[in-house]
Structure formats: structure tokens, C-alpha cells
C-alpha angles and dihedrals in degrees: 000000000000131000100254087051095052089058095051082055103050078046099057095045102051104103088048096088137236096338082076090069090058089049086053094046077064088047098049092052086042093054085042094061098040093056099030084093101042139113104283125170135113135220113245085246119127115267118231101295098326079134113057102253091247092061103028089089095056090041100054088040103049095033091064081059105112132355090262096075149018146206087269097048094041089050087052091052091050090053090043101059101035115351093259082300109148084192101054118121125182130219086252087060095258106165126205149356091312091043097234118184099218089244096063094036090056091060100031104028116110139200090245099174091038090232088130103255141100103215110167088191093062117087090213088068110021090053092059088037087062091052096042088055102049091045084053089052089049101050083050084061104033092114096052117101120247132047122347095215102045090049097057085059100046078053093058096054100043106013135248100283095061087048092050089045088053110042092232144012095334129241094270120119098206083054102045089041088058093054097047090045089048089047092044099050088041071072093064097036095058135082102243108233092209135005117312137235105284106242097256079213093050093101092043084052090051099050094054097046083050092062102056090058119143087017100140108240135245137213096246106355124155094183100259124157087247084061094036099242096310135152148207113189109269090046091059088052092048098042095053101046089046079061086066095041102261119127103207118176126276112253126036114259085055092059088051076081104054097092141350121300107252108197124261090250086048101061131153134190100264103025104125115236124211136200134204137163085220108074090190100057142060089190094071096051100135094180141035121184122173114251117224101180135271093075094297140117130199106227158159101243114178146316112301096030138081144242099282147149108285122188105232099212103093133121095267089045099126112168150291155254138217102209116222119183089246098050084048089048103047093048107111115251085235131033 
């Protein structure tokens, strides 16, 4: 059967009530291993408002600053460190939106908008401060085998010196956990060039969320007894791909995250769909349905409906995301 086919199915079948879910389970695991074997990749671009507008521009043009990174990598490390908040402040005294401690802002920090302060709490400086720094560690590691961009992040996590001792991203696992988690999340930060990788767990997704249709929804619901059984619609998201072992967030701007943003012409069953009365911002995603093909999601809608079949075109509809484990795993506990 052939991709286009298994989308005619999932089409015709439709109206005919919930066997059609069954039929596209088939067709999630026909158009995997079609495309298991095809052409993947993404450019380093910036995918649709996966950077809040007001910081997208310093982003995609720092992030272009040396070889070592790149608009997408630079963006991961942001949301890494505070959630794009330019107010956030750790319990070891990290400032900014970079998370800066004082001692290394005072010898990395720039003057990034020329107005003739260093201001660590302001994104116009902080933002360029966080590239500068990472292209200095990795001029301090340019020598060392391996690759350029892993060891600047190893560099950041446990500094030069360990990288240069090594020969490479040390054998620490914090380390090498930081660098994994960094190179993961650059893959939902940037715009794919051609169709991505299917979610080996998508038609196991599906088949959970279809079988809480027609369950009445509730404002903050994550299907516990306590709530008898009841969604909202991230908890829907999350519960049914839990039910394939994949812890995604909570709420639903944090699962945009969790894997790279196929296109809308590009869908597959399982990929989650988000919606947002912000175009520019992931930030500001206020629902997430499943798709499960034909132009339709199964979701959790508002108070006083039900989980039910949604069509996804509509004016709010913003993007999506195919979730991959590691995506899932190398999201922050708190954003």
C-alpha cells in the first residue's frame, strides 16, 4: 500500500465511526515502514515560532556566529536553561535568560545592543553573551578530535580543560547527558528540510486517546480515578503517550518540544497538533489534539464536550510535532 493510499483510506473511512481508527493504526505502522528508509535531515533554521518573536531575530542572527553553533542549538540551550525567561534566577545564583553565574558574566558577558551596558537581565545582551561564550569555548577546543559542536558543550558542562584531557566529551554522564539532551532539543528548535523519522509508539497513542471518545472533559484533568477517568487536553496527550512509555510535559506548549515539526502537508497518525492565537510563539499554544489522518485530531476540546474527533484546519491551527523518546526525555522538568 502506498502512502498516498493509506491516506485515502484513513479518508474514506472517516464517518464510519470509531473501526476506522483500527484501519489507521495499520496505516500508521504501512506509511513507517515506507518512510523508515527515506531521505531525513533538517536545516539549522528556526522552526515557526518555536523562539518567542521578540527574541527569534537575536536568536537566528547570533546563533550563525561561529561554526560551532547555530540559530536552532543556540535556541535549545536558551530553553534549557530558563524557558526563554529573561527573569528566571536559579538557586546557584544563574541570571537571565542565559543563566549566567556573575563570575562568568563578568568575563563573557557583551555589550550585545551597543548601548554601553552589560546588563545580564536584558535579553539584547544576554542573548549575544550566550553565543559569544559558547564560540570562545569552542576556540579553546578546536584542536580536540571529534565533533566541533559536542565538544563546546561538553565544554560548557565541564569545562575546557576535561574536554582537552580527554580528547573528546569526557566520561562523565552529566556531561555527556548535557550534551545528548542540548543536541536532542537543536531537533525541535529547527525548521526540517524534508520529511522526518515516523514515532515507532504513534499507533499505540492513537489507540489510547480512541478509547476515551465521548469522556466529558475536564479543566485540568489527567484521567485519574479521583477525576473519574476525565481530560483536558494535554492530559489526554500526555496520558496516551504514557501508555506507550513516553513522559511528555504537562501542558501543552511544553510537548511542542518533544520532536521535530513535520509540515502540515507532511502529517502523520500520532503526530501531536497544536493550536495558538499567537502565530509567532510557541510559548503562547493554548491546545494539542492527536492527529489521526484525513485532516482530523482526536481531542479534548472545552469545558462542557467531550473527547471527540476535531478537524485541525482552522484559523488558530499552529503546527506540529512528531514525538521521539528522546525528544520526550531531554525536555527540562521546568520551563
Amino acid at each position: 500500500m502506498t502512502v498516498r493510499k493509506a491516506w485515502l483510506v484513513a479518508g474514506a473511512v472517516l464517518g464510519a465511526g470509531l473501526s476506522f481508527v483500527m484501519l489507521l493504526v495499520v496505516g500508521v505502522y504501512v506509511v513507517a515502514g515506507n518512510l523508515a528508509n527515506g531521505v531525513g535531515g533538517a536545516t539549522r533554521a528556526l522552526a515557526k515560532g518555536a523562539v518567542p518573536a521578540a527574541y527569534q531575530p537575536l536568536v537566528q542572527k547570533w546563533g550563525n556566529l561561529c561554526p560551532a553553533i547555530n540559530p536552532a542549538l543556540l535556541a535549545a540551550q536558551l530553553y534549557q536553561e530558563s524557558g526563554f525567561n529573561p527573569k528566571a534566577q536559579s538557586a546557584a545564583a544563574a541570571q537571565g535568560i542565559a543563566q549566567f553565574i556573575p563570575g562568568t558574566w563578568a568575563t563573557h558577558g557583551v555589550d550585545g545592543d551597543g548601548d554601553g551596558d552589560k546588563d545580564v537581565w536584558d535579553p539584547n545582551d544576554a542573548i549575544p553573551s550566550a553565543a559569544s561564550y559558547d564560540c570562545s569555548l569552542a576556540s579553546y577546543v578546536k584542536d580536540v578530535p571529534g565533533n566541533i559542536t559536542e565538544n563546546m558543550l561538553a565544554s560548557y558542562n565541564a569545562g575546557a580543560y576535561a574536554v582537552i584531557k580527554y580528547g573528546g566529551v569526557p566520561p562523565y554522564k552529566e556531561t555527556q547527558n548535557y550534551v545528548k539532551t542540548i543536541t536532542t532539543l537543536e531537533e525541535s528548535f529547527a525548521a526540517p528540510v524534508s520529511r522526518v523519522d515516523p514515532s515507532q509508539q504513534a499507533a499505540g497513542a492513537i489507540y489510547y486517546a480512541q478509547k476515551k471518545l465521548g469522556t466529558p472533559y475536564l479543566w485540568g484533568g489527567t484521567g485519574t480515578a479521583a477525576q473519574n477517568g476525565r481530560f483536558d487536553c494535554s492530559g489526554l496527550t500526555q496520558a496516551s503517550y504514557e501508555s506507550v512509555g513516553i513522559t511528555l510535559p504537562r501542558v501543552a506548549n511544553d510537548q511542542y518540544n518533544a520532536g521535530p515539526h513535520p509540515a502540515r502537508s507532511e502529517l502523520l497518525p500520532g503526530d501531536l497538533v497544536f493550536f495558538s492565537k499567537d502565530p509567532t510563539n510557541s510559548r503562547a499554544i493554548h491546545h494539542v489534539g492527536i492527529y489521526v489522518g484525513g485532516g482530523y485530531m482526536i481531542d479534548a476540546p472545552r469545558t462542557g464536550a467531550v473527547i471527540r474527533f476535531d478537524p485541525i484546519d482552522t484559523s488558530e491551527y499552529f503546527g506540529a510535532t512528531r514525538v521521539t523518546e528522546d525528544g520526550a526525555k531531554a525536555l527540562p522538568t521546568t520551563v
